[in-house]
MARRO-345618 format. One record per residue: residue in one letter; x, y, z of N, C-alpha, C, O in turn. Coordinates in pm, whole numbers, padded with zeros to 5 digits, always signed. Example, Ala and Ser with C-alpha at 12.3 -4.5 7.8 and 13.67 -1.06 7.14 Angstrom:
A+01319-00569+00780+01230-00450+00780+01320-00330+00780+01424-00332+00846;S+01285-00225+00708+01367-00106+00714+01290+00003+00787+01341+00114+00804;
! end
This chain:
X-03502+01313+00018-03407+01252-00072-03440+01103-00085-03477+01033+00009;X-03421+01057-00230-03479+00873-00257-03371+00776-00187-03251+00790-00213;X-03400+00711-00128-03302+00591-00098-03366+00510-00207-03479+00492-00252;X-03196+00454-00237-03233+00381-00293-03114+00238-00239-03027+00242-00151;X-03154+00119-00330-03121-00009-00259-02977-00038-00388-03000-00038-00509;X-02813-00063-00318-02742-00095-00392-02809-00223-00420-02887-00275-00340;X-02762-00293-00582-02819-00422-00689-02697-00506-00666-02694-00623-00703;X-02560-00427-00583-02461-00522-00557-02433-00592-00429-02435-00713-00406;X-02407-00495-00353-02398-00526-00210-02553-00498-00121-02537-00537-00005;X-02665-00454-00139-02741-00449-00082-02795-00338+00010-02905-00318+00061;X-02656-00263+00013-02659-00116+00114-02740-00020+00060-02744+00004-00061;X-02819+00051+00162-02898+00169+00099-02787+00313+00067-02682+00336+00128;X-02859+00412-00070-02765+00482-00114-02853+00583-00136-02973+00575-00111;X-02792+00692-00188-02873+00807-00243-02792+00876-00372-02670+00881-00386;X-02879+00922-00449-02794+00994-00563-02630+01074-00562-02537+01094-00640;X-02675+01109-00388-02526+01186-00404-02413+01032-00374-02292+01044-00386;X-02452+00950-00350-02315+00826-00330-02355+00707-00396-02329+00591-00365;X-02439+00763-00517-02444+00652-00671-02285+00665-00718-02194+00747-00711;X-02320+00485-00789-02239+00504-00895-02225+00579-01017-02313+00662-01040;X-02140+00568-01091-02093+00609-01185-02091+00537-01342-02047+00426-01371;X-02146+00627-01423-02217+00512-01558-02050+00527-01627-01962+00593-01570;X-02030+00459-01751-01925+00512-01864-01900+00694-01865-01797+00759-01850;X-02039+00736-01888-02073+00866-01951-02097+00988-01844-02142+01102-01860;X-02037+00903-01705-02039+01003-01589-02164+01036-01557-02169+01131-01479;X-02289+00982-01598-02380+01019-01560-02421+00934-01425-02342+00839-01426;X-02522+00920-01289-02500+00843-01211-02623+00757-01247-02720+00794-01313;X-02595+00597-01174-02625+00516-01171-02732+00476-01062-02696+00484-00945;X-02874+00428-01094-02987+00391-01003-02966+00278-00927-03016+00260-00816;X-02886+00194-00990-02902+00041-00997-02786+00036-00854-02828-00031-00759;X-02661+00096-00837-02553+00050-00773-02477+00190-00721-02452+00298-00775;X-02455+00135-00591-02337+00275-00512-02203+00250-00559-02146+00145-00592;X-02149+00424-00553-02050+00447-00585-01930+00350-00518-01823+00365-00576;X-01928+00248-00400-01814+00163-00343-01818+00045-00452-01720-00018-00491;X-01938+00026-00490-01947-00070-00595-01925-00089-00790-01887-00187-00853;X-01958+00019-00829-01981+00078-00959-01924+00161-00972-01977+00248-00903;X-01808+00214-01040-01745+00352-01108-01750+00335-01232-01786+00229-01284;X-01712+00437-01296-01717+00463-01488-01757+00278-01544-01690+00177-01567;X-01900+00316-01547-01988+00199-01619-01944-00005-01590-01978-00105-01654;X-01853+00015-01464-01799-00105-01404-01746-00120-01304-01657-00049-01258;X-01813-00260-01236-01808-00296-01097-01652-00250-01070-01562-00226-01151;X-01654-00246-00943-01512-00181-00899-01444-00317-00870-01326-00316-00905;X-01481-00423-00821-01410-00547-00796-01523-00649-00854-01622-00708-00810;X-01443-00637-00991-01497-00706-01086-01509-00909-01078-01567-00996-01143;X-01457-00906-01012-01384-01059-00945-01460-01135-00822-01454-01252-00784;X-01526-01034-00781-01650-01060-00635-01731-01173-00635-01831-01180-00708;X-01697-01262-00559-01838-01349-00635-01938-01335-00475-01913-01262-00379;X-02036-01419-00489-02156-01396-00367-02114-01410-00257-02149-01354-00153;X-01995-01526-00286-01916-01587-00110-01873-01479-00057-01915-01421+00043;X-01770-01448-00143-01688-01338-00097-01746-01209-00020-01684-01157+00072;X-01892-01154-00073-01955-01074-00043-01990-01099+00112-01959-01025+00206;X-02064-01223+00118-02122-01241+00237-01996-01287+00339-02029-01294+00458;X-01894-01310+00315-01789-01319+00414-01793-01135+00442-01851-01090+00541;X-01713-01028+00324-01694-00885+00336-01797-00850+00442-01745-00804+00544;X-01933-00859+00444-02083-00796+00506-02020-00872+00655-01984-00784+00732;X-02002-00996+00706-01988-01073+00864-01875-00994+00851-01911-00879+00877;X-01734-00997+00819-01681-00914+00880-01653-00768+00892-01558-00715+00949;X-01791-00691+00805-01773-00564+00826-01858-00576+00960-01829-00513+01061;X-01949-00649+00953-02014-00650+01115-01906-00653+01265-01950-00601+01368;X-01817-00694+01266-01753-00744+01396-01667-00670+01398-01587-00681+01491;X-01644-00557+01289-01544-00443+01309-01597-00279+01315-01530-00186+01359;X-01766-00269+01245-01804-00152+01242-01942-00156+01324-02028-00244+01318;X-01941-00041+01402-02042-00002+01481-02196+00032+01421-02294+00034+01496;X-02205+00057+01279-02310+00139+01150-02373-00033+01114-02478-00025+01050;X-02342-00139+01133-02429-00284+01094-02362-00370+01203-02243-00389+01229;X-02522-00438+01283-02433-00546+01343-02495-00723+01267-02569-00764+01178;X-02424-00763+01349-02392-00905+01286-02573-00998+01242-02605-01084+01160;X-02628-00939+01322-02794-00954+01277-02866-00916+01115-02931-00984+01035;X-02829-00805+01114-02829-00718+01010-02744-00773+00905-02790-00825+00804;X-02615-00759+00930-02528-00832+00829-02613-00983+00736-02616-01016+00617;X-02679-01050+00882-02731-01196+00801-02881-01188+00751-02941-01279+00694;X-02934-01052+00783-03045-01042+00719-03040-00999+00552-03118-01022+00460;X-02910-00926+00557-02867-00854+00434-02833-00978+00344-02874-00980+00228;X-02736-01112+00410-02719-01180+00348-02790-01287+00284-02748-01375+00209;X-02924-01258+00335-03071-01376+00274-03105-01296+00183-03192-01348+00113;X-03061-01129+00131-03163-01082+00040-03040-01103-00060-03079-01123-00175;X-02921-01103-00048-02835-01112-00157-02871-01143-00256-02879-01055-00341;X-02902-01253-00284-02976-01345-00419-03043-01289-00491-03066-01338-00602;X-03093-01177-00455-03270-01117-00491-03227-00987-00588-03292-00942-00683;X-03061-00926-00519-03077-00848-00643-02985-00857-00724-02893-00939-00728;X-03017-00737-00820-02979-00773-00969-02835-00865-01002-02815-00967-01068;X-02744-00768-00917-02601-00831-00991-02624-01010-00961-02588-01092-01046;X-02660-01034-00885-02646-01200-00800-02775-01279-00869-02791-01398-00841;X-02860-01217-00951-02998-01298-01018-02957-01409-01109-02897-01383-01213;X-02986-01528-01075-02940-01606-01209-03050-01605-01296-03044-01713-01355;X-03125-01556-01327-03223-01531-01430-03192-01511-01527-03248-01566-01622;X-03087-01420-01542-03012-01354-01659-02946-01462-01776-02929-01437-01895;X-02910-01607-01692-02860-01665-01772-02925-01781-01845-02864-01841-01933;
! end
């Protein structure tokens, strides 16, 4: 099965826990905690916020620790949703 890399939060995913396009079809780009029917689920997120969510999902869940969390948080930038390229 493809892993693939959420474009929002950074977490690896697979087709069965993609998002969700408009048209219900699923999404390459972003996991289903992030993306439902063709839009971010917390549309309001900005990068801070993220990288605070990632440190303290570290110090409460056993599945990422706080290492991980700050490695995740140097690639933030890199993908899509967080690229300022776009603008």
């Amino acid at each position: 099965m493809e892993t693939l890399i959420c474009q929002s939060c950074g977490w690896p995913f697979t087709l069965a826990t993609a998002g969700r396009n408009r048209d219900n079809t699923k999404n390459k780009d972003y996991c289903q905690d992030c993306f439902q029917d063709g839009a971010f689920t917390d549309k309001s997120l900005n990068l801070h916020q993220l990288e605070v969510k990632l440190l303290e999902m570290a110090e409460v869940h056993d599945d990422i620790s706080l290492e991980e969390a700050q490695e995740l948080i140097k690639k933030l930038p890199e993908l899509k949703r967080w690229r300022m390229d776009h603008i």
